[in-house]
N, CA, C and O atoms as CSV, one atom per row, in Angstrom:
chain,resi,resn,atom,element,x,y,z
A,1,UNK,N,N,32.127,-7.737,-5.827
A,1,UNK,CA,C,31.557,-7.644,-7.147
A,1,UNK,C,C,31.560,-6.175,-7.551
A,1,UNK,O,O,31.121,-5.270,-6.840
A,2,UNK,N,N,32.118,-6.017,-8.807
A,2,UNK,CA,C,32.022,-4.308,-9.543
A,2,UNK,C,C,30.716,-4.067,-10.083
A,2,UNK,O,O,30.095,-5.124,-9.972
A,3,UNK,N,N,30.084,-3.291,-10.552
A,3,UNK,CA,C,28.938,-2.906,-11.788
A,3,UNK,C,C,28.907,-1.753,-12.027
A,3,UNK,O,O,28.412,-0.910,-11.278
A,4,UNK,N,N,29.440,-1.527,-13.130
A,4,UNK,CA,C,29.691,-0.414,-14.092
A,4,UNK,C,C,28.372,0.148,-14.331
A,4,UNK,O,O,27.617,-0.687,-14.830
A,5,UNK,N,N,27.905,1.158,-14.162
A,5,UNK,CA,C,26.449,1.380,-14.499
A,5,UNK,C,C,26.315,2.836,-14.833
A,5,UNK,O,O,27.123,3.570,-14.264
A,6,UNK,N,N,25.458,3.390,-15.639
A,6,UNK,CA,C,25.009,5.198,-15.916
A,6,UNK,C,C,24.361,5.412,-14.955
A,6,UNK,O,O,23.443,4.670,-14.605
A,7,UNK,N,N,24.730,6.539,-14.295
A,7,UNK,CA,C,24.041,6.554,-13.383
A,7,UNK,C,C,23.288,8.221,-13.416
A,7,UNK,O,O,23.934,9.265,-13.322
A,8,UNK,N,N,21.575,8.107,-13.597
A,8,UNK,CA,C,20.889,9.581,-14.005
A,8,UNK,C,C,21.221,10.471,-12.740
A,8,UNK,O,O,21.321,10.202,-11.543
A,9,UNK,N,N,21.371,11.795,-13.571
A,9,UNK,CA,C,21.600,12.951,-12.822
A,9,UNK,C,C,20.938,13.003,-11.684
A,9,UNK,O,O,21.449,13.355,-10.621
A,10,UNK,N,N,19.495,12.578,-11.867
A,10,UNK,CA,C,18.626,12.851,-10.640
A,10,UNK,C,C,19.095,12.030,-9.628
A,10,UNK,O,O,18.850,12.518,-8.524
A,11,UNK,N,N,19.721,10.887,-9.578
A,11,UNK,CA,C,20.204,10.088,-8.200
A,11,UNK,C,C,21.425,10.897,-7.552
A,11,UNK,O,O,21.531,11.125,-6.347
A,12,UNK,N,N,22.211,11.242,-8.414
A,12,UNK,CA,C,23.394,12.311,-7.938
A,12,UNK,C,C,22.564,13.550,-6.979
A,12,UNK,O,O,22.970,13.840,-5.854
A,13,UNK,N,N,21.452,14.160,-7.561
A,13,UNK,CA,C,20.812,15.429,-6.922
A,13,UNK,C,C,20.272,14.892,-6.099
A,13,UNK,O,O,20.158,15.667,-5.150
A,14,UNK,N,N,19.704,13.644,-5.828
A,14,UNK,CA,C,19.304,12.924,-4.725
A,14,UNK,C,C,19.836,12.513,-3.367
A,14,UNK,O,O,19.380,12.370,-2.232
A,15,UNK,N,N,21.138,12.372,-4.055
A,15,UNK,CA,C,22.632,11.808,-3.297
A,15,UNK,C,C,23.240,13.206,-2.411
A,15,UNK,O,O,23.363,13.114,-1.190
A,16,UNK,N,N,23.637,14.609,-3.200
A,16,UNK,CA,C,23.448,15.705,-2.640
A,16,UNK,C,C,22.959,16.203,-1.667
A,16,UNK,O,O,23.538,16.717,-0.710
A,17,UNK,N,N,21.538,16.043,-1.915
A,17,UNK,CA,C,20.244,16.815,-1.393
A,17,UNK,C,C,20.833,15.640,0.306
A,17,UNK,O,O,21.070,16.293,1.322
A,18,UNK,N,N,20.929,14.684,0.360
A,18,UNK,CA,C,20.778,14.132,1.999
A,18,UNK,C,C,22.224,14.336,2.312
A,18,UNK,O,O,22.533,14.339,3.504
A,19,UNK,N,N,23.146,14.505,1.420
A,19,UNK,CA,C,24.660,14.851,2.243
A,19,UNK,C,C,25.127,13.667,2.281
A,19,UNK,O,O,25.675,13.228,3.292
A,20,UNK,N,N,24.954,12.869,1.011
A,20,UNK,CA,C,25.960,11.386,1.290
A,20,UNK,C,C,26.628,11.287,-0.144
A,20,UNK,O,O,26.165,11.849,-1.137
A,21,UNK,N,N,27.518,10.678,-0.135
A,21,UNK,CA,C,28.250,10.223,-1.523
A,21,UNK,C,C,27.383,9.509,-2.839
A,21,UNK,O,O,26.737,8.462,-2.804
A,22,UNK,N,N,27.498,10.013,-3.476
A,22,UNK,CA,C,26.708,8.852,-4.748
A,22,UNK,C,C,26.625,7.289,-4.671
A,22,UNK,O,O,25.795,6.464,-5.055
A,23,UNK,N,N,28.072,7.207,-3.885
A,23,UNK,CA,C,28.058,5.421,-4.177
A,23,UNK,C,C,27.379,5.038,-2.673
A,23,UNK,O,O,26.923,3.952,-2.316
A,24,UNK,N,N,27.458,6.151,-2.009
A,24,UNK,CA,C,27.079,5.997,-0.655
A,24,UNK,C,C,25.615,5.414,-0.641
A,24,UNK,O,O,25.194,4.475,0.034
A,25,UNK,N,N,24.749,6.422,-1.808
A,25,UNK,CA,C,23.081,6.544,-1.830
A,25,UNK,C,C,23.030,5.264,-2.845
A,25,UNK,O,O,22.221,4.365,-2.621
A,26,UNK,N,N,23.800,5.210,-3.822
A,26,UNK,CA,C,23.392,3.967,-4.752
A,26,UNK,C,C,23.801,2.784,-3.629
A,26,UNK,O,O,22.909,1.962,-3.834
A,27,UNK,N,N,24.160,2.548,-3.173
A,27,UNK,CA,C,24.951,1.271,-1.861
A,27,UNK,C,C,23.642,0.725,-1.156
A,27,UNK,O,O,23.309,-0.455,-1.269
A,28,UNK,N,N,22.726,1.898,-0.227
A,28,UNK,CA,C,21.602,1.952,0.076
A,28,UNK,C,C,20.660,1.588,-0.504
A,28,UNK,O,O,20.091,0.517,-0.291
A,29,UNK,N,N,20.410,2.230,-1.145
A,29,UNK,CA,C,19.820,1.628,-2.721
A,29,UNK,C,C,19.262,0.610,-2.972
A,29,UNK,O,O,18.064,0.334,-2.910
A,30,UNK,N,N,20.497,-0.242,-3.392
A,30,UNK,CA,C,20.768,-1.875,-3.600
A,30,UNK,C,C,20.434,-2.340,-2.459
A,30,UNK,O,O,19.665,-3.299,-2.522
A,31,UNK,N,N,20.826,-1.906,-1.142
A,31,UNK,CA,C,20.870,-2.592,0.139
A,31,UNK,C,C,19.262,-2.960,0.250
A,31,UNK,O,O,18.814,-4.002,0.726
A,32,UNK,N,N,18.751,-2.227,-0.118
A,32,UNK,CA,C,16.976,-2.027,0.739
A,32,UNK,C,C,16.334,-3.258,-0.457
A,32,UNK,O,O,15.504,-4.100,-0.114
A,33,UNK,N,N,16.755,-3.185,-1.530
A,33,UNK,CA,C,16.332,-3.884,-2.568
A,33,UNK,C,C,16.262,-5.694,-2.125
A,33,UNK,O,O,15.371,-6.542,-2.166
A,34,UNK,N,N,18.037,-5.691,-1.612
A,34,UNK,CA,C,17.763,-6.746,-1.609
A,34,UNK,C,C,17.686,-7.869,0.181
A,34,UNK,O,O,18.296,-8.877,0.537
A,35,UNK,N,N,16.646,-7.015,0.843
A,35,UNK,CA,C,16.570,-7.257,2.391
A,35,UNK,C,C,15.342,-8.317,1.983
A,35,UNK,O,O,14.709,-8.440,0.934
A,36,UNK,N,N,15.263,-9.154,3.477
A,36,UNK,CA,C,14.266,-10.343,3.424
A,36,UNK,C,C,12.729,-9.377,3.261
A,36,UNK,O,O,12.291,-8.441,3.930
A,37,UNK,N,N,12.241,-10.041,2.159
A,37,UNK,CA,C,10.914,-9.382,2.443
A,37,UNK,C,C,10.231,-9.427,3.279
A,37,UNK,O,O,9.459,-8.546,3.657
A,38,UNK,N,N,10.443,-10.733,3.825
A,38,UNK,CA,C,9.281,-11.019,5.074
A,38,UNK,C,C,9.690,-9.764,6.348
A,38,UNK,O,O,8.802,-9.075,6.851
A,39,UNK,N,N,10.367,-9.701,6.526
A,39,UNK,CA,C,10.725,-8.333,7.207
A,39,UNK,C,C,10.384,-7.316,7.482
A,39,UNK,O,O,10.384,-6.715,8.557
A,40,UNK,N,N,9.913,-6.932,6.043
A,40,UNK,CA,C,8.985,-5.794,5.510
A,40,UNK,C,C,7.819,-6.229,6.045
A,40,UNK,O,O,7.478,-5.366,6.854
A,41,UNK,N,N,7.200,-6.917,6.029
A,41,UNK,CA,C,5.553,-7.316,6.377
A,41,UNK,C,C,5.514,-7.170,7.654
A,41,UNK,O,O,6.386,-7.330,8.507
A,42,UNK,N,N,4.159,-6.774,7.739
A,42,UNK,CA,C,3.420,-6.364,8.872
A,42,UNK,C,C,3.357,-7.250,9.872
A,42,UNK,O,O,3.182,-8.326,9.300
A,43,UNK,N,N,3.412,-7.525,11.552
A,43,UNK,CA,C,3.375,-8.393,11.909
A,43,UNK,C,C,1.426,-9.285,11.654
A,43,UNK,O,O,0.525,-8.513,11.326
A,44,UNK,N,N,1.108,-10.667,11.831
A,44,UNK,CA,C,-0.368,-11.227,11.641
A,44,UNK,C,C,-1.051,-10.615,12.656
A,44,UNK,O,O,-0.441,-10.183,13.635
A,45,UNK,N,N,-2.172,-10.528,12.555
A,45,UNK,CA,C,-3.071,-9.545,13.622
A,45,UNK,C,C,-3.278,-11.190,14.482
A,45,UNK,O,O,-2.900,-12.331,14.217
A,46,UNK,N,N,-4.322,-10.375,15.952
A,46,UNK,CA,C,-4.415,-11.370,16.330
A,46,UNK,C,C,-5.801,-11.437,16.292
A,46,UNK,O,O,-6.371,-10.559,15.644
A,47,UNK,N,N,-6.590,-12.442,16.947
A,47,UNK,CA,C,-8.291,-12.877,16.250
A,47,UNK,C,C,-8.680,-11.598,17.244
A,47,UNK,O,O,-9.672,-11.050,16.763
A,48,UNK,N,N,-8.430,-11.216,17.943
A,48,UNK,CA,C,-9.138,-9.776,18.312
A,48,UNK,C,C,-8.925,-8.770,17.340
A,48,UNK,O,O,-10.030,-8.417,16.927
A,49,UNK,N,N,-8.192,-8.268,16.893
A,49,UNK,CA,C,-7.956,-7.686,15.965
A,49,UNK,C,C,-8.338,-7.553,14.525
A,49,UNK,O,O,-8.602,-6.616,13.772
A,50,UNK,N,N,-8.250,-9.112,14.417
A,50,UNK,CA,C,-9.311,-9.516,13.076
A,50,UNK,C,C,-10.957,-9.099,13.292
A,50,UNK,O,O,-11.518,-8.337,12.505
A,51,UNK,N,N,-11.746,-9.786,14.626
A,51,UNK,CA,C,-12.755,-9.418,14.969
A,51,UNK,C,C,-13.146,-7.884,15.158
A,51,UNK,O,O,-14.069,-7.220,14.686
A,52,UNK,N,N,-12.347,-7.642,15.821
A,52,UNK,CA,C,-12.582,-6.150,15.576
A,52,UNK,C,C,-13.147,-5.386,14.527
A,52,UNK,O,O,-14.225,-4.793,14.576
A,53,UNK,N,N,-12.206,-5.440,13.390
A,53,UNK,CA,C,-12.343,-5.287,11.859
A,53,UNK,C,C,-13.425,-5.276,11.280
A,53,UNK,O,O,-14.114,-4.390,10.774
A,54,UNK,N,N,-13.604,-7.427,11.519
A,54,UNK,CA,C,-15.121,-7.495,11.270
A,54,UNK,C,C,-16.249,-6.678,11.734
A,54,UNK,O,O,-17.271,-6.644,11.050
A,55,UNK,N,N,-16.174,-6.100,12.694
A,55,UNK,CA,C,-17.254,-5.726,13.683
A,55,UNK,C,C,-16.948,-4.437,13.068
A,55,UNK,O,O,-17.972,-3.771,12.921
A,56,UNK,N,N,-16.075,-3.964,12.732
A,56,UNK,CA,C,-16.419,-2.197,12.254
A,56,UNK,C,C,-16.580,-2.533,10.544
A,56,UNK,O,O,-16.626,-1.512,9.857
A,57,UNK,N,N,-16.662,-3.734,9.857
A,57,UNK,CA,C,-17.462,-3.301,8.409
A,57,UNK,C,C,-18.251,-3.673,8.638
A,57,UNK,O,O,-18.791,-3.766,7.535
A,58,UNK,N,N,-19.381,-4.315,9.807
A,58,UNK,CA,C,-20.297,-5.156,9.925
A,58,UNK,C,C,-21.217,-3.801,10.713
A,58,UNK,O,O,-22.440,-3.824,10.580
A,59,UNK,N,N,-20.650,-2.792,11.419
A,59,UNK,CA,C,-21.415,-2.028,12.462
A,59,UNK,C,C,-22.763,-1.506,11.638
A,59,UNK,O,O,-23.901,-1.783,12.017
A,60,UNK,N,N,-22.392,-0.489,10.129
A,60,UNK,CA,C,-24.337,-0.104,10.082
A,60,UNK,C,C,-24.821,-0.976,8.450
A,60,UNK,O,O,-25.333,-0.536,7.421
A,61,UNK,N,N,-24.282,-2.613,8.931
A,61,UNK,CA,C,-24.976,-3.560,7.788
A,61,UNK,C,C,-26.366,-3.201,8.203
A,61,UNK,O,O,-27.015,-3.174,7.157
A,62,UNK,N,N,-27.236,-2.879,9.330
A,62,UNK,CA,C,-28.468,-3.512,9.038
A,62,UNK,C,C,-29.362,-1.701,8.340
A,62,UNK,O,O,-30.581,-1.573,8.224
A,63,UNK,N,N,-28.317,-0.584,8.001
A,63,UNK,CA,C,-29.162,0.322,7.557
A,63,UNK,C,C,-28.914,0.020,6.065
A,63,UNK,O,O,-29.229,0.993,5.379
A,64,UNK,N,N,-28.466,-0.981,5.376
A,64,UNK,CA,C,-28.296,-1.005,4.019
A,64,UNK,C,C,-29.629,-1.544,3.875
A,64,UNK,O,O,-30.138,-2.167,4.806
A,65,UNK,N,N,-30.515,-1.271,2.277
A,65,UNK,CA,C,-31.552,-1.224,2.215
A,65,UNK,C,C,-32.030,-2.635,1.654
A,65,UNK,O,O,-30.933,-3.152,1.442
A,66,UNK,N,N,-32.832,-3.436,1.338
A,66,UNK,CA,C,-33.022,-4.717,1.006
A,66,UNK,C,C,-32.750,-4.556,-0.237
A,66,UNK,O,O,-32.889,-3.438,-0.734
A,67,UNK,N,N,-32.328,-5.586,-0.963
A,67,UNK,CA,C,-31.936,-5.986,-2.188
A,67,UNK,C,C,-33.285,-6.496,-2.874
A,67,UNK,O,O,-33.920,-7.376,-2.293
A,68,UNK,N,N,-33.742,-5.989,-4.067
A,68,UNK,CA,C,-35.233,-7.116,-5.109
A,68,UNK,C,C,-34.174,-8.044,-5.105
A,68,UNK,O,O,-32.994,-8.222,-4.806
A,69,UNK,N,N,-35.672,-8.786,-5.816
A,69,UNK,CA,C,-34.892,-9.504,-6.720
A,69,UNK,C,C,-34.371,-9.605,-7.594
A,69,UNK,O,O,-33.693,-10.624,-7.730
A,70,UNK,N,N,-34.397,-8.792,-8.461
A,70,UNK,CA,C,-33.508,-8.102,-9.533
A,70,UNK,C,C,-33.269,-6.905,-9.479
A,70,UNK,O,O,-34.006,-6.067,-8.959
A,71,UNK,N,N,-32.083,-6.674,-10.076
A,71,UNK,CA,C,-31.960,-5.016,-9.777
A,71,UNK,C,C,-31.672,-4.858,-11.108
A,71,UNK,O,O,-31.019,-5.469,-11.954
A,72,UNK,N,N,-32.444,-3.720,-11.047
A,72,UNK,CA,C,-32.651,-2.886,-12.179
A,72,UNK,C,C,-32.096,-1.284,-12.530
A,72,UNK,O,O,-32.106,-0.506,-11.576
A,73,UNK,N,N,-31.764,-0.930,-13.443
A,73,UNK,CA,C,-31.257,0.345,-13.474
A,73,UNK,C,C,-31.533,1.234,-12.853
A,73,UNK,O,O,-30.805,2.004,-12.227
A,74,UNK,N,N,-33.175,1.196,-13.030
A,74,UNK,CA,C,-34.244,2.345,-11.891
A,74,UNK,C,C,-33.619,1.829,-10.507
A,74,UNK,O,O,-32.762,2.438,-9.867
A,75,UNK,N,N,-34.066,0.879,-10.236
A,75,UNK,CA,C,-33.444,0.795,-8.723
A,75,UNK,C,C,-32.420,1.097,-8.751
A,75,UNK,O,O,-32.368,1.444,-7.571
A,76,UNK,N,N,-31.304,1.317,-9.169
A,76,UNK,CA,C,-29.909,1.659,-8.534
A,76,UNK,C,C,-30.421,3.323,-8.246
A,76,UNK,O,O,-30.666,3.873,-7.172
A,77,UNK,N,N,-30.477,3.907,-9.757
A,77,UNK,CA,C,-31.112,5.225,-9.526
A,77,UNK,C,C,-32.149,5.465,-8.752
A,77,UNK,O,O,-32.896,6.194,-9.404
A,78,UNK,N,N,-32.511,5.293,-7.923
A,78,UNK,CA,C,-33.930,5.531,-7.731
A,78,UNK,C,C,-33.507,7.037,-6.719
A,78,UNK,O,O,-34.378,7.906,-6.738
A,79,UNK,N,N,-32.809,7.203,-6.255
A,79,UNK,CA,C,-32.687,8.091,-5.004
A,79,UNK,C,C,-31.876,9.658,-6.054
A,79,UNK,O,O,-31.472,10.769,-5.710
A,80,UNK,N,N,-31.915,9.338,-6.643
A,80,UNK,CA,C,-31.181,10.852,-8.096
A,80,UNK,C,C,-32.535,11.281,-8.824
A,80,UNK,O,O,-33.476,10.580,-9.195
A,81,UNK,N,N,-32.333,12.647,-8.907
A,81,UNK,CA,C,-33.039,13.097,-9.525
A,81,UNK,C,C,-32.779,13.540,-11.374
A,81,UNK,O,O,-33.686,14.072,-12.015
């Protein structure tokens, strides 16, 4: 397949700058564009890993301060002067 395309100066200075051909860097380019995404993704953690996690946003829950029952502007402010 051909595709005739403009191609901006800055991909040429791009193409330069690493020491490869224009069609070389546009080739790449395209290539990365169109790879399996799943590929790209991270491998799934495993439930230790997940737990873990949990356990470090969970570590200083119990210094957060009690919630009213309504919260009120003053209460958010209360600790500003």
């Amino acid at each position: 397949m051909e595709v005739t395309i403009r191609i901006p100066e800055e991909l040429a200075v791009q193409a330069r700058a690493r020491g490869v051909p224009l069609v070389t860097y546009v080739e790449e380019i395209l290539a990365s564009q169109v790879t399996d995404p799943a590929a790209k993704r991270r491998p799934l953690r495993t439930q230790a890993e997940i737990r873990a996690w949990i356990d470090s946003l969970a570590q200083f829950s119990d210094k957060l301060p009690e919630l009213p029952e309504t919260i009120s502007r003053e209460w958010i402010y209360q600790d500003h002067d």
